[in-house]
KEKE-3310 file (N, C-alpha, C; in steps of 0.2 Angstrom, whole numbers, plus 5000, padded with zeros to 4 digits):
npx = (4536:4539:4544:4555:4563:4564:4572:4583:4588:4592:4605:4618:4616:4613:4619:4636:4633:4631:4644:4649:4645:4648:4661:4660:4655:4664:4678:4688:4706:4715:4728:4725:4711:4709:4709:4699:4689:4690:4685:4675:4667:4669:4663:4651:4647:4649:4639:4626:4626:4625:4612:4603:4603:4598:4586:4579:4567:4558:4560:4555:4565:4568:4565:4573:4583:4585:4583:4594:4607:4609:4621:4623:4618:4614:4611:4604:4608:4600:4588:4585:4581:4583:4595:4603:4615:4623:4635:4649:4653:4652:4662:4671:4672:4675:4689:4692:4690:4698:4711:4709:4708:4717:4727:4724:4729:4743:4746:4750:4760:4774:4777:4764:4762:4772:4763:4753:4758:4762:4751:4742:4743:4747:4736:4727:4735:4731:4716:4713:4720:4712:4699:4703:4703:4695:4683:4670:4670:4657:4650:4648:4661:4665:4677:4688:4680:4679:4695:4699:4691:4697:4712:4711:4705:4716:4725:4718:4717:4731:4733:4728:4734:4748:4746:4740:4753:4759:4770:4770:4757:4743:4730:4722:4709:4706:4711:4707:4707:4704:4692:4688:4695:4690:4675:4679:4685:4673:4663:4671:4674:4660:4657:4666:4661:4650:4651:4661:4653:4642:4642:4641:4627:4619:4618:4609:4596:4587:4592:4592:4586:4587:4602:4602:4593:4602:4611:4607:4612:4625:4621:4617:4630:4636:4632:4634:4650:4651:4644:4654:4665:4661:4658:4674:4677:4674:4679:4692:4690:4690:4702:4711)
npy = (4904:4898:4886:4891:4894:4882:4876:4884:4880:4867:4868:4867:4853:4849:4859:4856:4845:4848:4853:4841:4832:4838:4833:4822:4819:4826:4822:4831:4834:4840:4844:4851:4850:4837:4840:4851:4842:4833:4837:4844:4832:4827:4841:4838:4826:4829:4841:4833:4826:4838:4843:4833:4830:4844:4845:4833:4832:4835:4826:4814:4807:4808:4804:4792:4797:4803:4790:4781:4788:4796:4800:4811:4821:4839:4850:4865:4881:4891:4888:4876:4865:4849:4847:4845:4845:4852:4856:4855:4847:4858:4864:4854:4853:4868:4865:4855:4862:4873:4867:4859:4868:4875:4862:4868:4879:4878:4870:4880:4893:4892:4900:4897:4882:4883:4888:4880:4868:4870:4881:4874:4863:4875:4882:4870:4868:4880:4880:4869:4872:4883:4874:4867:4876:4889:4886:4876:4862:4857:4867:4880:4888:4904:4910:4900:4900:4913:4915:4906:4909:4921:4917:4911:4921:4930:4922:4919:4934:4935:4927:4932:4945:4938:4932:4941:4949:4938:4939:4927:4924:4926:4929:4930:4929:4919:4907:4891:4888:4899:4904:4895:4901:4914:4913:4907:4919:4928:4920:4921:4933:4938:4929:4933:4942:4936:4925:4930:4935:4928:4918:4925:4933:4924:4921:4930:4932:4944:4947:4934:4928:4934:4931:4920:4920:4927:4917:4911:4921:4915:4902:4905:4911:4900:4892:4900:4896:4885:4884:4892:4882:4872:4877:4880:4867:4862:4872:4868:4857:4857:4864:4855)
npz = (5178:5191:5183:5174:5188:5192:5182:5184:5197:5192:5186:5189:5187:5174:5164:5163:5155:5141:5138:5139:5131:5118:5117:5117:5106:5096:5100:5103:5101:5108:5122:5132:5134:5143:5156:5157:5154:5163:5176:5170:5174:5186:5195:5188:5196:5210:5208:5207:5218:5229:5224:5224:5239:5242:5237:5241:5248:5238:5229:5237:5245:5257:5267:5266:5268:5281:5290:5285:5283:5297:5305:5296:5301:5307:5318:5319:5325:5327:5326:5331:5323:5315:5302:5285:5277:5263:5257:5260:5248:5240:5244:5242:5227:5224:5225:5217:5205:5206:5206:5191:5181:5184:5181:5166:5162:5164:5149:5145:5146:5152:5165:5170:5172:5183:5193:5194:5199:5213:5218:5220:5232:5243:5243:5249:5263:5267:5268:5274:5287:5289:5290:5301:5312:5311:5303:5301:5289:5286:5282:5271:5263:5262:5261:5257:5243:5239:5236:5226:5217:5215:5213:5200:5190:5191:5185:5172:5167:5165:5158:5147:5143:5141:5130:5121:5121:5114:5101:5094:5092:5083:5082:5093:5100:5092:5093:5103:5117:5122:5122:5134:5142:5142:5146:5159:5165:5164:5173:5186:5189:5190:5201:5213:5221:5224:5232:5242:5249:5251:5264:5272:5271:5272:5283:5289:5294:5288:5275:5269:5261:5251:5249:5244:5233:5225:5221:5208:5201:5201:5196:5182:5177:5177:5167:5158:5157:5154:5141:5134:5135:5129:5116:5115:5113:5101:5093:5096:5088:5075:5072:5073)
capx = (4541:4543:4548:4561:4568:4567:4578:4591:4591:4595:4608:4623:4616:4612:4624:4640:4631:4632:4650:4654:4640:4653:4666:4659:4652:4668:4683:4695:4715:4719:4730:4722:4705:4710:4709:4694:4686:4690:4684:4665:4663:4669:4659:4643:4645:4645:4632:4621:4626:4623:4605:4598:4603:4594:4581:4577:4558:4554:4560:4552:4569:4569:4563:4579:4591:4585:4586:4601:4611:4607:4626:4627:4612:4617:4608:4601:4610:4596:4579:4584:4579:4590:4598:4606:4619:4624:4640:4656:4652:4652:4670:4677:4671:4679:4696:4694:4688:4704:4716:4711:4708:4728:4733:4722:4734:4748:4748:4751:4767:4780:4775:4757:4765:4775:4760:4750:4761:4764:4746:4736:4748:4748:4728:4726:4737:4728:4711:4716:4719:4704:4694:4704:4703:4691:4677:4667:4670:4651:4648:4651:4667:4666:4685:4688:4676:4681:4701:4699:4689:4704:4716:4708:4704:4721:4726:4714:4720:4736:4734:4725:4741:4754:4744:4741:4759:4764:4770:4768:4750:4741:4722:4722:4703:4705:4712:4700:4708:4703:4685:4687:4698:4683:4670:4681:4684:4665:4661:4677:4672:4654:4654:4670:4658:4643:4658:4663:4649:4636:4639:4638:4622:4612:4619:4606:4589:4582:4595:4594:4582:4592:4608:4597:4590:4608:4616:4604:4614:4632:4620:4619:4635:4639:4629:4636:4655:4648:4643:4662:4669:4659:4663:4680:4678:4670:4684:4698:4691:4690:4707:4715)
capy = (4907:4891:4880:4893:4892:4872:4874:4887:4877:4861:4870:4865:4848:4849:4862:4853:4842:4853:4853:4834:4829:4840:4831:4812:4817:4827:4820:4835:4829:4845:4840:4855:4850:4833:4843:4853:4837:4829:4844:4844:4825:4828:4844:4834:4820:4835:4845:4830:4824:4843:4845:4828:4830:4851:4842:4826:4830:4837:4819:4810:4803:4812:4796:4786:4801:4801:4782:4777:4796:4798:4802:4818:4828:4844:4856:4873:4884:4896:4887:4871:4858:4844:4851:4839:4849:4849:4864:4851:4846:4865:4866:4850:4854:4873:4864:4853:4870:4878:4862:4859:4872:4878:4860:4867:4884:4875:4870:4885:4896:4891:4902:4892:4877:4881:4889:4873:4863:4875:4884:4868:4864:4881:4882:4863:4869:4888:4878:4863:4878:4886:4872:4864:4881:4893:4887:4870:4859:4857:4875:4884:4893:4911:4911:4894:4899:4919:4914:4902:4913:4929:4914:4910:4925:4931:4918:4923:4939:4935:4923:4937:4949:4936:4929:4946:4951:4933:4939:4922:4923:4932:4932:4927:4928:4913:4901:4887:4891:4910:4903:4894:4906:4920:4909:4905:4925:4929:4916:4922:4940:4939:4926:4933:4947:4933:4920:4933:4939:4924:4915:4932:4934:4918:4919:4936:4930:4948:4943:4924:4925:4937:4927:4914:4922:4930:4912:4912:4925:4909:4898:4908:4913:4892:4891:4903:4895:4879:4886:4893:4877:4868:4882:4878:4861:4864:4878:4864:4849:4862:4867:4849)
capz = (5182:5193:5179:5174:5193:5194:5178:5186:5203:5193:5180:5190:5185:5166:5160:5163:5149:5135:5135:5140:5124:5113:5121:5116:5099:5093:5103:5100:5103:5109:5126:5138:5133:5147:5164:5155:5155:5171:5180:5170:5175:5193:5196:5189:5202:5217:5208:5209:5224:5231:5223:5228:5246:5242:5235:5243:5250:5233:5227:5240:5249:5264:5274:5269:5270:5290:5291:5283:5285:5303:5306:5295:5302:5312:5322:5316:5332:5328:5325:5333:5320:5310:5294:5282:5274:5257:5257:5260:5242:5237:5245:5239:5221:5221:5226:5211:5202:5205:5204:5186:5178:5185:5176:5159:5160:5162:5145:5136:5147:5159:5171:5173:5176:5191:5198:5196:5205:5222:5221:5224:5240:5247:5244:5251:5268:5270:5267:5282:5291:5290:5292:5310:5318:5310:5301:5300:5286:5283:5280:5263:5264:5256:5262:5250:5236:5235:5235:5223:5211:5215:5210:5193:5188:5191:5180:5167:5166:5167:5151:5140:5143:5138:5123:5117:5118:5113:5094:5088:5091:5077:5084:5101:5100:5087:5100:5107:5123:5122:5122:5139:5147:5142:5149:5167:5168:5167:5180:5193:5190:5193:5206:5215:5226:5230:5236:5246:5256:5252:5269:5280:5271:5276:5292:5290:5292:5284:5269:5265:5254:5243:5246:5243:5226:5222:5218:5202:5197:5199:5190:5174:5175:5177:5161:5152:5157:5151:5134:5130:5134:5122:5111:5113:5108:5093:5090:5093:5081:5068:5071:5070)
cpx = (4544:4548:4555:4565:4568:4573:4586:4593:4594:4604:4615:4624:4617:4619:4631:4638:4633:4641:4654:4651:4643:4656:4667:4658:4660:4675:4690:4704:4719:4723:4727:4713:4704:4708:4701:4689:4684:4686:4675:4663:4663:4663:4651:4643:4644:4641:4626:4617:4620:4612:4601:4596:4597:4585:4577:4568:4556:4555:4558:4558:4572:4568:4571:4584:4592:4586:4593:4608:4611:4613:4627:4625:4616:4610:4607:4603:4605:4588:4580:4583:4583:4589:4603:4610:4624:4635:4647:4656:4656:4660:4674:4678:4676:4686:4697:4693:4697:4710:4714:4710:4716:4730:4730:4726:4740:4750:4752:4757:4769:4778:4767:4760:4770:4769:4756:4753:4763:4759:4743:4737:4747:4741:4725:4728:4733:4720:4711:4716:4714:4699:4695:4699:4694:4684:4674:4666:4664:4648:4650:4654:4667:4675:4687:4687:4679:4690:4703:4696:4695:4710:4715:4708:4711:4728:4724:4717:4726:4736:4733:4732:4745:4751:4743:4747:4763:4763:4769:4761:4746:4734:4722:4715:4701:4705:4707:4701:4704:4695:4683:4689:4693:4678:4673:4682:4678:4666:4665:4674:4664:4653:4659:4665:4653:4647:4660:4658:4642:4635:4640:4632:4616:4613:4613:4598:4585:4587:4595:4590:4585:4597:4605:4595:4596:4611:4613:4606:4624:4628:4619:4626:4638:4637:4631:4645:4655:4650:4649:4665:4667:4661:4671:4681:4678:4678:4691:4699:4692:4697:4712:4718)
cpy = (4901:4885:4884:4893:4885:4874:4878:4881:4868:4862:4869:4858:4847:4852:4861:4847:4843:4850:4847:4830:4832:4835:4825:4814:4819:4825:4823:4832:4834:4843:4844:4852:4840:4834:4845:4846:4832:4834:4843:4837:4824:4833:4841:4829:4826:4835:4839:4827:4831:4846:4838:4829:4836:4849:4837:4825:4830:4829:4814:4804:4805:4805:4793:4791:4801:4794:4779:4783:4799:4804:4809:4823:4831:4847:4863:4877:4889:4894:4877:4865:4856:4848:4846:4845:4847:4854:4861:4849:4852:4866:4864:4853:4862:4871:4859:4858:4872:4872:4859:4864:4876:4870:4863:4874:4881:4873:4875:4890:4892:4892:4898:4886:4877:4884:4883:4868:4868:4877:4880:4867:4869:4881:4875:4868:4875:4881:4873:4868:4880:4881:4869:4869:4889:4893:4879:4868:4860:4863:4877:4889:4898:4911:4910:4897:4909:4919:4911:4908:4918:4924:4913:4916:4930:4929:4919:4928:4939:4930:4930:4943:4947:4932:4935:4951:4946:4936:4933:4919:4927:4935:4927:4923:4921:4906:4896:4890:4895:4907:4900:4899:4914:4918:4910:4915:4927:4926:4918:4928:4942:4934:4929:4935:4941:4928:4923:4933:4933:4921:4922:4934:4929:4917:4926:4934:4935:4947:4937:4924:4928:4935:4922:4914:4924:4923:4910:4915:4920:4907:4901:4909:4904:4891:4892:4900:4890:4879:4889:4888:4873:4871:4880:4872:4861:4867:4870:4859:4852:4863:4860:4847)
cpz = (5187:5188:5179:5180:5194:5190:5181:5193:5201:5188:5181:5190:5176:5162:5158:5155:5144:5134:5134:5133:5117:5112:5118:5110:5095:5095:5101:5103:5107:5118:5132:5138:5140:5154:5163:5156:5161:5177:5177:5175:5185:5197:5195:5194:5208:5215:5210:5215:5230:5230:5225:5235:5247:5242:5235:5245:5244:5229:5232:5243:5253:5268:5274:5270:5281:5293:5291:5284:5292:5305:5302:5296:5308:5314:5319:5325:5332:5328:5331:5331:5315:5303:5292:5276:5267:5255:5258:5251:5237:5239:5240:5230:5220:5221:5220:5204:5200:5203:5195:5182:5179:5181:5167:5157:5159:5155:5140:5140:5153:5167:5175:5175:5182:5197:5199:5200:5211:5223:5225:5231:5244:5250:5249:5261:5271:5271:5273:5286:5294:5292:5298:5314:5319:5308:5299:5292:5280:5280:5273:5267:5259:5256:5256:5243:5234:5234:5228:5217:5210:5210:5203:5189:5188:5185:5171:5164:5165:5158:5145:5138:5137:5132:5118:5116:5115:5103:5090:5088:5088:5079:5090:5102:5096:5090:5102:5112:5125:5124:5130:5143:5147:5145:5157:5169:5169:5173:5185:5194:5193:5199:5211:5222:5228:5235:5242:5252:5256:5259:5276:5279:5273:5281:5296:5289:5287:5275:5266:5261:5247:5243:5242:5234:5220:5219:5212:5198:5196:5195:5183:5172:5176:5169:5154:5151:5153:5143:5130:5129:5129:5115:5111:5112:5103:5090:5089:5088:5075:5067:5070:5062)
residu = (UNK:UNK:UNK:UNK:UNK:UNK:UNK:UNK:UNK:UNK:UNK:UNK:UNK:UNK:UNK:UNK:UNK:UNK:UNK:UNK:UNK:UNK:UNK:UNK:UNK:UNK:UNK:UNK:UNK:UNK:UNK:UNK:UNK:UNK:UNK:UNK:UNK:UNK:UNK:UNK:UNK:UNK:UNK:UNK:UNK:UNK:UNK:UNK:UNK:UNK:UNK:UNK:UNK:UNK:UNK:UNK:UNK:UNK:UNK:UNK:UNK:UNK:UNK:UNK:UNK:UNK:UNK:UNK:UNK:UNK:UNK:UNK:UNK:UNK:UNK:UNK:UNK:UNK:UNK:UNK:UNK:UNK:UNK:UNK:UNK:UNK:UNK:UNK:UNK:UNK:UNK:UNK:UNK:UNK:UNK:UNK:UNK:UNK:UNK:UNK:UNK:UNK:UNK:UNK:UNK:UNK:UNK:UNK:UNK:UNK:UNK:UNK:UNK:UNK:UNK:UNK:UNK:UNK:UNK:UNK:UNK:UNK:UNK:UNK:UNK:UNK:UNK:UNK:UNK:UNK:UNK:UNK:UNK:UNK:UNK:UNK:UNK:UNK:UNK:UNK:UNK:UNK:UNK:UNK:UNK:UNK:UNK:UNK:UNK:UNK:UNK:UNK:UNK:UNK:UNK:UNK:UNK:UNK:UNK:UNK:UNK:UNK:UNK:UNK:UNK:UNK:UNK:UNK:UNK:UNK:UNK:UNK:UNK:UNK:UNK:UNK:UNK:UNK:UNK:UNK:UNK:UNK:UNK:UNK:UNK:UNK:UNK:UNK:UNK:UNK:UNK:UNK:UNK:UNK:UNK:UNK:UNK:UNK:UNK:UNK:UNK:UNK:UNK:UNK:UNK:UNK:UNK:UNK:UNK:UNK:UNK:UNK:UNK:UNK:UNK:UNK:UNK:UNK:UNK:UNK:UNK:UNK:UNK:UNK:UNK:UNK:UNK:UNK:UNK:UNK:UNK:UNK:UNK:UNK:UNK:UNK:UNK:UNK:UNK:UNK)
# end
């Protein structure tokens, strides 16, 4: 049972793999499959960032993150003692989340591309916002991470419509596309509600340990997004 949580708690390292190892071996030409790519190799630099810092005792490099990171330790306002926080990461990554996966729509109608150049923008300025006045930078923003997912997922939906009324599309389902854009709905639709309510749950001492438990249920669904996209590489080189 441990080994299978080490493997979930490191799955926003590994997983990412799968589809960038398609990626190197098959080098599909498809020109959406660009963003999709920029986006695994970014997300991996966070995740790794994010689980080192998570798991620096268990890696025996607590001594130098004290030493040489003095400057990023905060205060626990409830227990008192230094906390080296990993959650600025978590942000930055969702905002690279949402900024490419809006240029990997783009590709395919009109309408996507004018939202990819205005959304990011808007989401950029609300997010500035929120973190001057409302809500500290270093913290995990449910705000950020459940807006971002309502965005995508909106999007998502928003594809499946107009590709199954597009008459010049015969099996939608055939699509590479269709393969990530099925994978990114899952992940929006299941993560949308822990996104929402994860940081009023750790702020709940009789709760943290089931927010705490509940983000096992992001990592599978990060797994399973993974496993489309490779899927849809696959799907594109076939289709060259």
């Amino acid at each position: 049972m441990k080994t299978i949580q080490q493997i979930l708690h490191w799955s926003e390292v590994w997983s990412p793999l799968i589809p960038l190892a398609f990626y190197i071996v098959l080098r599909p030409k498809a020109r959406w499959v660009k963003p999709i790519v920029t986006f695994l190799l970014i997300t991996l630099v966070f995740s790794i960032i994010i689980d080192v810092i998570w798991k620096r005792k268990t890696l025996g490099i607590n001594d130098w993150f004290e030493s040489n990171l003095w400057w990023w330790w905060d205060t626990d306002p409830v227990s008192g003692k230094k906390i080296f926080k990993n959650n600025i990461f978590y942000n930055l990554n969702s905002f690279a989340r949402l900024v490419f996966f809006l240029l990997f729509f783009s590709y395919f109608y009109p309408f996507f591309k004018k939202l990819s150049r205005l959304v990011p923008w808007v989401f950029l300025i609300l997010m500035t916002i929120n973190f001057i006045w409302f809500e500290n930078i270093k913290d995990f923003s449910s705000r950020q991470h459940a807006l971002e997912a309502a965005i995508l997922l909106f999007c998502s939906l928003l594809y499946f419509y107009k590709t199954n009324m597009d008459d010049s599309v015969v099996s939608p389902s055939s699509l590479p596309e269709f393969r990530v854009v099925t994978g990114l709905t899952l992940y929006t639709a299941v993560n949308f509600f822990i996104f929402l309510f994860y940081k009023y749950l750790m702020g709940l001492p009789e709760f943290k340990k089931y927010a705490t438990d509940i983000w096992n249920v992001h990592n599978v669904s990060f797994i399973i997004l993974n496993l489309f996209i490779a899927a849809a590489f696959i799907k594109a080189k076939k289709s060259e």
